[in-house]
FILO-709169 format. One record per residue (C-alpha): x negated, y, z; residue in one letter. Coordinates in steps of 0.25 Angstrom, whole numbers, plus 5000, padded with zeros to 4 digits. Layout:
N
XYZA ...
END
This chain:
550
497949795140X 498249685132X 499149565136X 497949465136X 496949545145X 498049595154X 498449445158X 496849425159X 496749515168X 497949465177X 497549335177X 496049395182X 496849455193X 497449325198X 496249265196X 495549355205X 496449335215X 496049165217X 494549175213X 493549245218X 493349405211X 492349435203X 492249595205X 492649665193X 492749805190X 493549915180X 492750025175X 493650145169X 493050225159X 493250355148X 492750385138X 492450535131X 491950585119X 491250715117X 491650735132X 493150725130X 493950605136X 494550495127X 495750465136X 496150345125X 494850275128X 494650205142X 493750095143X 493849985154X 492849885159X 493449765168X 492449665174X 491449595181X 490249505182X 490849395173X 491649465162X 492149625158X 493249665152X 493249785142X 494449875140X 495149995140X 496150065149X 497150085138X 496949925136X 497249915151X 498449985151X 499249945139X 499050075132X 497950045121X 498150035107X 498249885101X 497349855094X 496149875107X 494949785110X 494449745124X 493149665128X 492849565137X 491249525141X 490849405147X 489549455157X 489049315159X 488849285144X 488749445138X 489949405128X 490749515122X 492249465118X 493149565111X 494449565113X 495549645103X 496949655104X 497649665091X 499149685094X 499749645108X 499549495109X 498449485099X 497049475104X 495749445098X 494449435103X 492749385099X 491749355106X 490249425103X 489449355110X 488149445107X 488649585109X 488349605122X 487049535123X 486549605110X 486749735115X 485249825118X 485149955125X 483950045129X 484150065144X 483750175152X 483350215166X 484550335165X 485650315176X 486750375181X 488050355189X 489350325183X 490550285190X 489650265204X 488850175197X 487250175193X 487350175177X 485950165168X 485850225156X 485750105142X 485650155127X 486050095113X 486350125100X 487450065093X 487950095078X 486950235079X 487850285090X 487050315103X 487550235115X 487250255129X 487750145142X 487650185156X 487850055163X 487849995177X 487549875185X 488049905197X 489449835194X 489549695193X 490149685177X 489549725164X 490449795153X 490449935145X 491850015140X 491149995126X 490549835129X 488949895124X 488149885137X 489049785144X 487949695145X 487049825153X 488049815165X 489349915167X 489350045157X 489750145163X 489550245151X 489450225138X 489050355129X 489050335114X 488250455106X 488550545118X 489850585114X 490550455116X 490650405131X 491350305141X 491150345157X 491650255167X 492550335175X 493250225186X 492250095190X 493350005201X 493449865204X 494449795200X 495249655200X 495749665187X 494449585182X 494449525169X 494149385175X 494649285164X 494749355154X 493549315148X 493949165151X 495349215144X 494349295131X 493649165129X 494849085127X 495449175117X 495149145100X 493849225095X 493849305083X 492449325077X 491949475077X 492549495061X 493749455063X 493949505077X 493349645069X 494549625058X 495549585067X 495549705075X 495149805064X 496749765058X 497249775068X 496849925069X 497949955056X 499049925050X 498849855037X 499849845027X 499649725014X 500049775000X 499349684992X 498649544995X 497849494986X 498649534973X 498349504959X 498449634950X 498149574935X 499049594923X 499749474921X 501249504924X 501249364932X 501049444948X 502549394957X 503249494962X 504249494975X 505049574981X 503849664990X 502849644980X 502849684964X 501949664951X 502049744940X 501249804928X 500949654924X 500349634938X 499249754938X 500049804952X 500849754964X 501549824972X 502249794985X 503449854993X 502949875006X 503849935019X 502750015027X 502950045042X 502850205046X 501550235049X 501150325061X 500650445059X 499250465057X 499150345051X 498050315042X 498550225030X 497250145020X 497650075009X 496549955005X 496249864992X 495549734987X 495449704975X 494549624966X 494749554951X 495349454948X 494849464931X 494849594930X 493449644929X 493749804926X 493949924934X 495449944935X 496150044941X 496950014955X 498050074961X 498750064974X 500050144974X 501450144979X 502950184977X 504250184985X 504950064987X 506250134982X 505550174970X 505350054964X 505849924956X 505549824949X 505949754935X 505349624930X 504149644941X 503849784938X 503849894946X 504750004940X 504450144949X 505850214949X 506350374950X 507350404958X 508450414947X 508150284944X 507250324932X 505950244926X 504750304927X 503450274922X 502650404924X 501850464934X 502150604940X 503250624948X 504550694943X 506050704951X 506350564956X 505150504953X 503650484961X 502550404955X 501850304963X 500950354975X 499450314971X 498750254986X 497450214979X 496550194966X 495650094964X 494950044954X 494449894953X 493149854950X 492549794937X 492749644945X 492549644958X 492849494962X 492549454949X 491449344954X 490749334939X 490249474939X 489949474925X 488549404929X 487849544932X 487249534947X 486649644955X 485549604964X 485649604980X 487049654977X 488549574976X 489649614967X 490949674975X 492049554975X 493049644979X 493449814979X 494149874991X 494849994992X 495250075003X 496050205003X 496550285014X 498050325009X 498550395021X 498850525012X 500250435006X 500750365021X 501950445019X 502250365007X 502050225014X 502350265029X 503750195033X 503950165018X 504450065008X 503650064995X 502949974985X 501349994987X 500549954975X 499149914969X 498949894954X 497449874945X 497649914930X 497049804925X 497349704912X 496649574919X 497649454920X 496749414933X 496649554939X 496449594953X 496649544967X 497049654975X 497449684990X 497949804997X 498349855009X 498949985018X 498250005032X 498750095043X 497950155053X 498450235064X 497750355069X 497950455082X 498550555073X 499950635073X 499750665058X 501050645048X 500950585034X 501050685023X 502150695012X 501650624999X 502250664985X 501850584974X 501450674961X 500850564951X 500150434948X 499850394933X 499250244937X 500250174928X 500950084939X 502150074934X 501950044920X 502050174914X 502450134898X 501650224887X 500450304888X 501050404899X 500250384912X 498950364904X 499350484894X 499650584907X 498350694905X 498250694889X 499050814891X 498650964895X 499450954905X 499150834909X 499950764923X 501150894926X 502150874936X 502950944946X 503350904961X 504350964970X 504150964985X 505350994993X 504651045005X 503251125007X 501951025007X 500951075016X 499551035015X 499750975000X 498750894994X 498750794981X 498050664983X 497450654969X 496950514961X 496350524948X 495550434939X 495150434925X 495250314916X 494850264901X 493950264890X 492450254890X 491450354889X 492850444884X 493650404894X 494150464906X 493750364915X 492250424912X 492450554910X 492550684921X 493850724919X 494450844928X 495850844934X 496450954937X 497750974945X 498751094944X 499851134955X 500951254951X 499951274939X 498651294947X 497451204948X 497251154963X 496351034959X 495250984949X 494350874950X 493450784940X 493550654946X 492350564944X 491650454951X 490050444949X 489850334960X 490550234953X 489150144952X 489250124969X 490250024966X 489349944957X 489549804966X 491149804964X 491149794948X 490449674945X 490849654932X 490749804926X 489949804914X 488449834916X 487849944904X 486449944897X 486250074905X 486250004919X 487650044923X 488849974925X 490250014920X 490750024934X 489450114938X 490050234928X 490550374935X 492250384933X 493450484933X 493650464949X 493450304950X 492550184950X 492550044949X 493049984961X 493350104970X 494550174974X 494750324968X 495050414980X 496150534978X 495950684976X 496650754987X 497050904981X 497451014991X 498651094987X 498951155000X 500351185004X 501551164993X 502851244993X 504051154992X 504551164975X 503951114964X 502751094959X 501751084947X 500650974947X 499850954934X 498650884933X 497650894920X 496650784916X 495950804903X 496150634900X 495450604886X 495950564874X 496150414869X 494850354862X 495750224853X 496150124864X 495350204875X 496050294883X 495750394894X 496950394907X 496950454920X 497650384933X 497950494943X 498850514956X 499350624965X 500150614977X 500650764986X 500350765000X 500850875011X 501450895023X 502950935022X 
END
């Protein structure tokens, strides 16, 4: 139990024993699904004719996990306060003053015994789940293991949809009442409902800041410091970032806001990172280095050299937080003032968990005002055993690292398009390529709207080919503002694309390869990229990571 209700409660005691008792009573209960006990949930109700304390017995006993919720109910007024403890010490609580007492219920004649007691039968129905209360009067305190019906008398049962139910197994006095705590809830600071809500949702996960309100704009003037770099002329930041070891089982999310600044296209975004070990820096750039102490500026992986790990692509919007919106109004309808992005990105945890690495975010974009971006990691523990995979990065051609020439842009005009071999030293079971691909450039002759299908090769078979292509491009309609509106009603960012749209993230291709022996391997992947048309030209940005049990 926490600290604060534990020392309420031993000061109830005391207090007990010089004023006159008000009898109170402990009711035990369980709780079974489908007919099967949930040992790891066991409701208590502590109380008596002036106030009721909801808990738990894990509560009760020290062996919950923070972060946990209790409530307390003042009978004489029908008010519900709600208390949560975030980490030992930390306590917040709010007061709803209307729960209670807005509560309806269709009661019946039904009854039945419960624990000795007379119980009739109540029904609701609450967010479409079927809820039935089998509640007595025959005990002088009113509360409920789940608070609904506390205002009926004691629930003794509380079904939901038939499948879900809390029985009371143990009713027995008790002198550990909860007298003062209520006088001890009122004197703590309340929280309103939202921010009792956000305060104890983050406190559910871990969350780790990689950016906070950064400026990615080309203008060579963005500071850099020892944890956080800027390169490419601003376009990207990166920061070095020590992250603790994840349990297993863990869930990892990456997030992203983002909004213009100036820049009213649809860029690209990537968030990306490389290891620690592997980088440096000269005059503020960011220099990605081979093990030999080479520079390299291409994007598949050879002997002592692994491109960057792709974690997300986005792509901004034509404006979003540009407040002119180019003076075109949609009725009954507001323009999006900001994207967000979220991604689960558990597939690379073995790339982050325990790790030092640099973790970056870059917008391709020409605009001296840019984008303001944040981003951050979140962890999420599970009740799992399972272990992070092996992660082998194969290729990334985003140009993060200032590629010089035509190379990155250049890499599918060739037959053979993007060739490489990778050596694994041990077997990889359960193998599996998390794939990105988009197609970029031109007009009505450029990639960007043309299906184009990618195919993939492994040891000279084909195991994967896809056309990637987005036709819902025109449900995102609110978040570009300033994209350019056509004689034949349509808006530029409404046109279907080579796997992406205005303002959304482009999710990954997984590609089942089954089990890889150890030795090397051959990966090739054909595009058919169009020619140049003059200044216009025709570019795909592709990723692929290896994933597999050793």
């Amino acid at each position: 139990m926490n600290k604060y209700l534990a020392t309420l409660l031993l000061l109830s005691f005391f207090s007990l024993s010089r004023t006159h008792a008000q009898e109170s009573y402990r009711v035990n209960y369980k709780v079974t699904y489908n007919g099967k006990p949930v040992p790891s949930q066991s409701p208590v109700v502590i109380g008596n004719r002036q106030e009721t304390l909801i808990t738990s017995n894990a509560i009760l006993t020290n062996t919950g996990s923070i972060p946990y919720q209790e409530s307390v109910i003042d009978a004489s007024n029908s008010y519900l306060y709600t208390l949560a403890t975030l980490k030992p010490g930390a306590l917040i609580a709010m007061l709803d003053s209307t729960a209670l007492k807005n509560q309806t219920f269709e009661l019946t004649n039904e009854t039945k015994q419960i624990a000795g007691y007379t119980c009739r039968k109540a029904k609701t129905t609450v967010n479409s789940n079927r809820i039935e209360l089998w509640f007595t009067n025959e005990l002088p305190l009113k509360g409920s293991p789940s608070v609904l019906g506390s205002k009926l008398g004691l629930v003794l049962e509380f079904s939901r949809n038939g499948d879900y139910v809390i029985t009371a197994e143990k009713v027995e006095k008790t002198t550990n009442s909860p007298h003062l705590v209520l006088s001890q809830v009122k004197a703590l600071p309340l929280v309103n409902a939202l921010t009792y809500n956000e305060l104890l949702w983050k406190s559910r996960y871990t969350t780790i800041p990689v950016l906070e309100k950064a400026r990615l704009n080309f203008s060579g003037e963005t500071p850099t410091s020892d944890s956080l770099l800027a390169f490419r002329q601003g376009l990207a930041q990166v920061k070095r970032i020590k992250f603790p070891k994840f349990k297993p089982g863990s869930r990892i999310f990456l997030d992203v806001t983002q909004k213009s600044l100036g820049d009213a296209y649809d860029r690209t975004g990537t968030v990306f990172l490389i290891p620690a070990s592997k980088i440096k820096t000269e005059n503020g750039k960011l220099v990605y280095i081979g093990e030999k102490g080479k520079e390299k500026d291409f994007a598949i992986a050879s002997p002592g050299y692994e491109p960057n790990v792709e974690l997300m692509r986005f792509f901004t919007s034509f404006g979003a937080g540009l407040a002119q919106a180019n003076g075109f109004q949609i009725k009954g309808k507001e323009w999006a003032q900001e994207n967000f992005f979220r991604q689960e990105v558990t597939d690379i945890a073995s790339l982050l968990s325990g790790e030092e690495i640099y973790l970056g975010v870059q917008i391709e974009n020409y605009d001296a005002k840019g984008h303001l971006v944040s981003a951050n990691l979140t962890i999420h523990q599970e009740e799992t055993a399972s272990t992070f995979e092996k992660v082998i990065p194969l290729f990334n051609s985003l140009d993060v690292f200032e590629a010089k020439g035509d190379e990155l842009r250049n890499l599918f005009k060739g037959k053979e398009g993007l060739k490489m071999t990778f050596t694994l030293d041990k077997p990889l079971k359960n193998a599996r390529i998390r794939f990105l691909t988009t197609g970029h450039g031109g007009w009505e002759n450029g990639d960007e709207y043309l299906r184009k299908p990618n195919t993939l090769y492994l040891n000279g078979v084909k195991v994967f080919e896809v056309i990637p292509w987005r036709e819902d491009c025109g449900s995102y309609r609110m978040q570009n503002p300033i994209s350019g509106n056509f004689a034949n009603g349509l808006s530029s960012s409404d046109y279907s694309r080579s796997n992406w749209c205005p303002g959304t993230i482009t999710n990954p291709y997984y590609i089942e390869l089954g089990d890889l022996k150890a030795g090397t391997h051959t990966l090739q992947l054909i595009i058919p990229q169009n020619p140049d048309e003059g200044p216009s030209y025709s570019q795909w940005n592709v990723s692929g990571v290896l994933i597999g049990k050793e």
